[in-house]
N, CA, C and O atoms as a GROMACS GRO file, in nm:
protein
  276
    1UNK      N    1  -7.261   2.387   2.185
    1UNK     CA    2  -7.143   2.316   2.136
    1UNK      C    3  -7.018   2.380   2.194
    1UNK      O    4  -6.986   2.498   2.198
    2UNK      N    5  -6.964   2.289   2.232
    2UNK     CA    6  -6.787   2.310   2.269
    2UNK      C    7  -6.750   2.421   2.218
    2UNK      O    8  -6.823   2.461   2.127
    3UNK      N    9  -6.641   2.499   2.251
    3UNK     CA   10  -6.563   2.628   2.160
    3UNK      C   11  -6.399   2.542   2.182
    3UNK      O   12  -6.348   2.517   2.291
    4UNK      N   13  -6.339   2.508   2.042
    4UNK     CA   14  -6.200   2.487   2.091
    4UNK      C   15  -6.095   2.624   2.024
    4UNK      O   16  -6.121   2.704   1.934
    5UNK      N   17  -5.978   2.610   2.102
    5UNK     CA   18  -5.908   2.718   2.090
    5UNK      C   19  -5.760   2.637   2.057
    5UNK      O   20  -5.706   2.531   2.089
    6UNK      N   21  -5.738   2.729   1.994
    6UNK     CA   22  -5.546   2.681   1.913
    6UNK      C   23  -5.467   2.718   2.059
    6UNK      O   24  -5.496   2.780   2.162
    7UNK      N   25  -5.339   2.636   2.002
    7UNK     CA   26  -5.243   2.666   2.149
    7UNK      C   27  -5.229   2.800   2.100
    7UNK      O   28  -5.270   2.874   2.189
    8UNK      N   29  -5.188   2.873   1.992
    8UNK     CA   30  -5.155   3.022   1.973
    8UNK      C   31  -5.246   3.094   2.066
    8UNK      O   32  -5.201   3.158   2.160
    9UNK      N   33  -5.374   3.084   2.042
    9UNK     CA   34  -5.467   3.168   2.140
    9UNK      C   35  -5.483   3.116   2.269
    9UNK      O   36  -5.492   3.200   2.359
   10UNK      N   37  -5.487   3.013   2.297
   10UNK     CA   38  -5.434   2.992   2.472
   10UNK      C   39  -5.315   3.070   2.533
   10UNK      O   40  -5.314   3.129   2.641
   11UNK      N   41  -5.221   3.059   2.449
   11UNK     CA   42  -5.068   3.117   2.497
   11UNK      C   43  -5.107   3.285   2.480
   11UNK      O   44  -5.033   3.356   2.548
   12UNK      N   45  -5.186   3.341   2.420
   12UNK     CA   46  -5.188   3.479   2.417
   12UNK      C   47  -5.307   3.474   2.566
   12UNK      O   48  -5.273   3.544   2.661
   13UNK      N   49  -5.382   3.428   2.574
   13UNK     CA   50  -5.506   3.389   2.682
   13UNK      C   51  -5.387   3.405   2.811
   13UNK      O   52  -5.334   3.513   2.839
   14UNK      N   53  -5.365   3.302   2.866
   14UNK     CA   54  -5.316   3.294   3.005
   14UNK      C   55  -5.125   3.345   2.966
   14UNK      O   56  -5.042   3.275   3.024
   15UNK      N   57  -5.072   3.455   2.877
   15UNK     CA   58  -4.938   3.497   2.866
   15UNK      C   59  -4.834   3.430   2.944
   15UNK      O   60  -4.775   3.458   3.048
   16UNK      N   61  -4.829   3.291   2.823
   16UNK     CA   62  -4.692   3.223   2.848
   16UNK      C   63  -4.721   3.182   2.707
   16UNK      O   64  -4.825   3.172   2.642
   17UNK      N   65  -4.564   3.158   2.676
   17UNK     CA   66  -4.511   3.155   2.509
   17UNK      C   67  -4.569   2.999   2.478
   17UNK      O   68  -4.594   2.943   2.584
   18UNK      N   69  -4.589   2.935   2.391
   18UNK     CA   70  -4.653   2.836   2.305
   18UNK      C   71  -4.580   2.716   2.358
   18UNK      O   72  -4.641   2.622   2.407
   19UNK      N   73  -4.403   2.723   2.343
   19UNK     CA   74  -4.312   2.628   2.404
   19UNK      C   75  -4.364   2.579   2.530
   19UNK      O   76  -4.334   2.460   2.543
   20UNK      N   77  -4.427   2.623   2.623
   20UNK     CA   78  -4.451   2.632   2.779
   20UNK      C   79  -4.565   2.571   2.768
   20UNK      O   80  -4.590   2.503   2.867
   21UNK      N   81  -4.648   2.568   2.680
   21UNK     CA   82  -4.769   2.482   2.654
   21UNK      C   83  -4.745   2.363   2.606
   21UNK      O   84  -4.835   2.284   2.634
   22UNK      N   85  -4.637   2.306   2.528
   22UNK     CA   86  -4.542   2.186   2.475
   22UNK      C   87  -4.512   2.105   2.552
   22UNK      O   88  -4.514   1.982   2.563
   23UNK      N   89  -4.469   2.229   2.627
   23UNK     CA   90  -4.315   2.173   2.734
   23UNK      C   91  -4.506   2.101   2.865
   23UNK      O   92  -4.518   1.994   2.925
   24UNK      N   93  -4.582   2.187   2.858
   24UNK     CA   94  -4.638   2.122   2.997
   24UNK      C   95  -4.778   2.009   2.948
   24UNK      O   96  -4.853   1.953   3.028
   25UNK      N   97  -4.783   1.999   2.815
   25UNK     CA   98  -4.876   1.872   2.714
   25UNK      C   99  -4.788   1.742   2.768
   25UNK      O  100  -4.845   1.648   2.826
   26UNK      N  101  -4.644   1.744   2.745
   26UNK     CA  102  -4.548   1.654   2.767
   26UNK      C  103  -4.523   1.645   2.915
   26UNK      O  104  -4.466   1.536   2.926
   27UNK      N  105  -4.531   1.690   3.018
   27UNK     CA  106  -4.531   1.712   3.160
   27UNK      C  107  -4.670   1.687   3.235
   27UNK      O  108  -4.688   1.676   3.357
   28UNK      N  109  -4.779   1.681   3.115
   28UNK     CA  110  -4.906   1.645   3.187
   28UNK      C  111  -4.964   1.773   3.319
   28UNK      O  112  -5.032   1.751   3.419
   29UNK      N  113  -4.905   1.904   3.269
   29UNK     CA  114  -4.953   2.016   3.357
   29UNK      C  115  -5.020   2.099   3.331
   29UNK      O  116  -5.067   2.172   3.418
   30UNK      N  117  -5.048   2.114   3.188
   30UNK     CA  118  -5.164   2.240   3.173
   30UNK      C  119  -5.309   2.178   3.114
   30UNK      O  120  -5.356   2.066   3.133
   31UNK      N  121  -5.355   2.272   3.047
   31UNK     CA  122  -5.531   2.176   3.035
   31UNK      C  123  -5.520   2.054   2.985
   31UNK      O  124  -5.410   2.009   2.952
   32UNK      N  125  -5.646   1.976   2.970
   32UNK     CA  126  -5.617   1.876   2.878
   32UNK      C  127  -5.620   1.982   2.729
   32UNK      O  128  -5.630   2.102   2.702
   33UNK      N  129  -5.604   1.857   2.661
   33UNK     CA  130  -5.571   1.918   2.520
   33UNK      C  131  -5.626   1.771   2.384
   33UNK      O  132  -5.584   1.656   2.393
   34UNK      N  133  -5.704   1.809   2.293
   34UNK     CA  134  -5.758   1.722   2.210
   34UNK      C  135  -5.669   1.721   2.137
   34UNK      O  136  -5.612   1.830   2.141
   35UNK      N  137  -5.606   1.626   2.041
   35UNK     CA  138  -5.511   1.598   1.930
   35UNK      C  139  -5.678   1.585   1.779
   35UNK      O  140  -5.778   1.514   1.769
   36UNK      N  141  -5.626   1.679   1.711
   36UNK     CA  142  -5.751   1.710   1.598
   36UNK      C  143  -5.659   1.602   1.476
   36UNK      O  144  -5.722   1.553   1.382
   37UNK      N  145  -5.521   1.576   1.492
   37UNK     CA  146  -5.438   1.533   1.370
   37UNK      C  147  -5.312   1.522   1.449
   37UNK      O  148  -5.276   1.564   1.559
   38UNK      N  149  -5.231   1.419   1.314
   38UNK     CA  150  -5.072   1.448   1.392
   38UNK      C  151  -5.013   1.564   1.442
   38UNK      O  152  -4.934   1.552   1.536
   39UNK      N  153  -5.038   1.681   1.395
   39UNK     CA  154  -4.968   1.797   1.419
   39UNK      C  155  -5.080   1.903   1.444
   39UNK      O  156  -5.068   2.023   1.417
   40UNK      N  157  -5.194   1.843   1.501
   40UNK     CA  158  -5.252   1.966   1.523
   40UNK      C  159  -5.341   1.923   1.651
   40UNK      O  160  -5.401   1.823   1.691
   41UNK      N  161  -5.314   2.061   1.694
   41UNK     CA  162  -5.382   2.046   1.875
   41UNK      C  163  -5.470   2.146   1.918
   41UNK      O  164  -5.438   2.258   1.876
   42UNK      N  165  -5.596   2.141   2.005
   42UNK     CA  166  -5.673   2.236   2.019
   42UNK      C  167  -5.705   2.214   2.157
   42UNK      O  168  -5.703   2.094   2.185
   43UNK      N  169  -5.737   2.296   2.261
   43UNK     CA  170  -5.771   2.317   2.372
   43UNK      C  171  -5.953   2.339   2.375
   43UNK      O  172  -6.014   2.382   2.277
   44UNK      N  173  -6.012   2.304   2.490
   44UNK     CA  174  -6.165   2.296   2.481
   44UNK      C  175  -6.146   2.424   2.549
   44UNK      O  176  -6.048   2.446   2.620
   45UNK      N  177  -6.288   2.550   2.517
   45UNK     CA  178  -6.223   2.616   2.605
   45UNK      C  179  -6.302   2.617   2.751
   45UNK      O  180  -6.251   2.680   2.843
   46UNK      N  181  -6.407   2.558   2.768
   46UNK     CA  182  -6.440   2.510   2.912
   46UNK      C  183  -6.397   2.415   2.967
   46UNK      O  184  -6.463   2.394   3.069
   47UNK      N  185  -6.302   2.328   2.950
   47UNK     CA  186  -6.214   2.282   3.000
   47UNK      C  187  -6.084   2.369   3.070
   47UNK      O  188  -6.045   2.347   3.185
   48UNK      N  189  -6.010   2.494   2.960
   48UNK     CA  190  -5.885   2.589   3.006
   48UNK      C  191  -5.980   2.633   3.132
   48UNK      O  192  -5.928   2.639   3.243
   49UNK      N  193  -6.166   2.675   3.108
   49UNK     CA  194  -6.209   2.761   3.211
   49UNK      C  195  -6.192   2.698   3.326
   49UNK      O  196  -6.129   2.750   3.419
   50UNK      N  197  -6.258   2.548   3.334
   50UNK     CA  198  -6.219   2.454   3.468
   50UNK      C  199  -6.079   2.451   3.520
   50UNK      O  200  -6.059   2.446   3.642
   51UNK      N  201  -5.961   2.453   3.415
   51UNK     CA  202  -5.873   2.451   3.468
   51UNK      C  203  -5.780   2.593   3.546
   51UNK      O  204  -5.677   2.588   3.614
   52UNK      N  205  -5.826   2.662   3.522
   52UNK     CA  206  -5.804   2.804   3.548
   52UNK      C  207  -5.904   2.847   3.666
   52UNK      O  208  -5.875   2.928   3.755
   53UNK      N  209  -5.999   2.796   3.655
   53UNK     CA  210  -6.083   2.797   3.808
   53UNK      C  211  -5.997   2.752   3.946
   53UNK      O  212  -5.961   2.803   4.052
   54UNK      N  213  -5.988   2.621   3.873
   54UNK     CA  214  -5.894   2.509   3.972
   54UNK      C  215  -5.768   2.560   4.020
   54UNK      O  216  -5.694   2.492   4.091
   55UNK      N  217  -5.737   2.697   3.979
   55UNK     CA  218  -5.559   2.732   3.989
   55UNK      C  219  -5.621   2.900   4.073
   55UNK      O  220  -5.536   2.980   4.112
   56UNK      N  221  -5.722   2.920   4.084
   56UNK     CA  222  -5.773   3.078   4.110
   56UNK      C  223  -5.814   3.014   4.265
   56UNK      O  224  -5.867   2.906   4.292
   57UNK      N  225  -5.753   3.155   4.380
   57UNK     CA  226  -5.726   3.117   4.498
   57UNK      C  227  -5.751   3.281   4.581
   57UNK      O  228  -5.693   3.382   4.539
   58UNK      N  229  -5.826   3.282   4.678
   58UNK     CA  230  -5.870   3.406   4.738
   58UNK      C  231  -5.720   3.416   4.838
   58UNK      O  232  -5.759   3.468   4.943
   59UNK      N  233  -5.621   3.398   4.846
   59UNK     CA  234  -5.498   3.478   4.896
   59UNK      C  235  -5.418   3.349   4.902
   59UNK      O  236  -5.482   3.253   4.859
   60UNK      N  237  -5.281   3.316   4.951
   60UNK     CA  238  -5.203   3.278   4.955
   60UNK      C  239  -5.234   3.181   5.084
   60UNK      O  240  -5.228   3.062   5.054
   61UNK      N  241  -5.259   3.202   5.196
   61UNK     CA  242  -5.310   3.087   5.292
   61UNK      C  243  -5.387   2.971   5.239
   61UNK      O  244  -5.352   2.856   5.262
   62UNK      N  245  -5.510   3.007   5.156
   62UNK     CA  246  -5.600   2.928   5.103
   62UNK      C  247  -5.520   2.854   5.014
   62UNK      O  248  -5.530   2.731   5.015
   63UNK      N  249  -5.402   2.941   4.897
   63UNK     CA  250  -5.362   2.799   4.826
   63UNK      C  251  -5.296   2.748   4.869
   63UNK      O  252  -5.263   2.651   4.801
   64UNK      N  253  -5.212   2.764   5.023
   64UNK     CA  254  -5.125   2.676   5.093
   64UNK      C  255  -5.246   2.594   5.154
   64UNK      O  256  -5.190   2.496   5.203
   65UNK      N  257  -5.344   2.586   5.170
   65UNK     CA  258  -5.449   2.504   5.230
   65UNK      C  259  -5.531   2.377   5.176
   65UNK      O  260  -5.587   2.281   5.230
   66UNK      N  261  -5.507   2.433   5.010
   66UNK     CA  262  -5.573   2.368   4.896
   66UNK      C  263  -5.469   2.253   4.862
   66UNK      O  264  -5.349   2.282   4.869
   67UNK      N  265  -5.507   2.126   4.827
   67UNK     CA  266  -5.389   2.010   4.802
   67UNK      C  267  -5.384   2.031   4.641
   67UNK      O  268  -5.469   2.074   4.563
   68UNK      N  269  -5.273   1.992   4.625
   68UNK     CA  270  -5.156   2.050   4.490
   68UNK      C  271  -5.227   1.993   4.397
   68UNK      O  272  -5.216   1.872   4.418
   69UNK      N  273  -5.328   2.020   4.259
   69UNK     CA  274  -5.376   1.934   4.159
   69UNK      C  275  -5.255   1.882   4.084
   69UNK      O  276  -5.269   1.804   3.990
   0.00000   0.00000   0.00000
């Protein structure tokens, strides 16, 4: 079964503040993200892993090489 994770523990996970996870739900830039309720949101966390794969790059040529997700 799935493991989901609160934005609090994502934002302590990859260290950027909670706002920055808001700010990029609304910008369509960081993981997806499940809506559990009006006001409540949870991240899958093999999904953050895929997406954090997708952003991990063996030097700086390669991610100039890689097309922009």
């Amino acid at each position: 079964m799935n493991e989901f994770i609160t934005p609090a523990q994502l934002a302590v996970r990859i260290a950027v503040c909670e706002r920055t996870l808001l700010r990029w739900r609304t910008e369509g830039l960081g993981p997806s993200f499940t809506r559990l309720g009006p006001r409540r949101i949870a991240y899958s966390a093999d999904e953050v892993d895929r997406w954090l794969a997708a952003r991990t790059h063996e030097s700086r040529a390669a991610e100039a090489a890689t097309p922009a997700a």
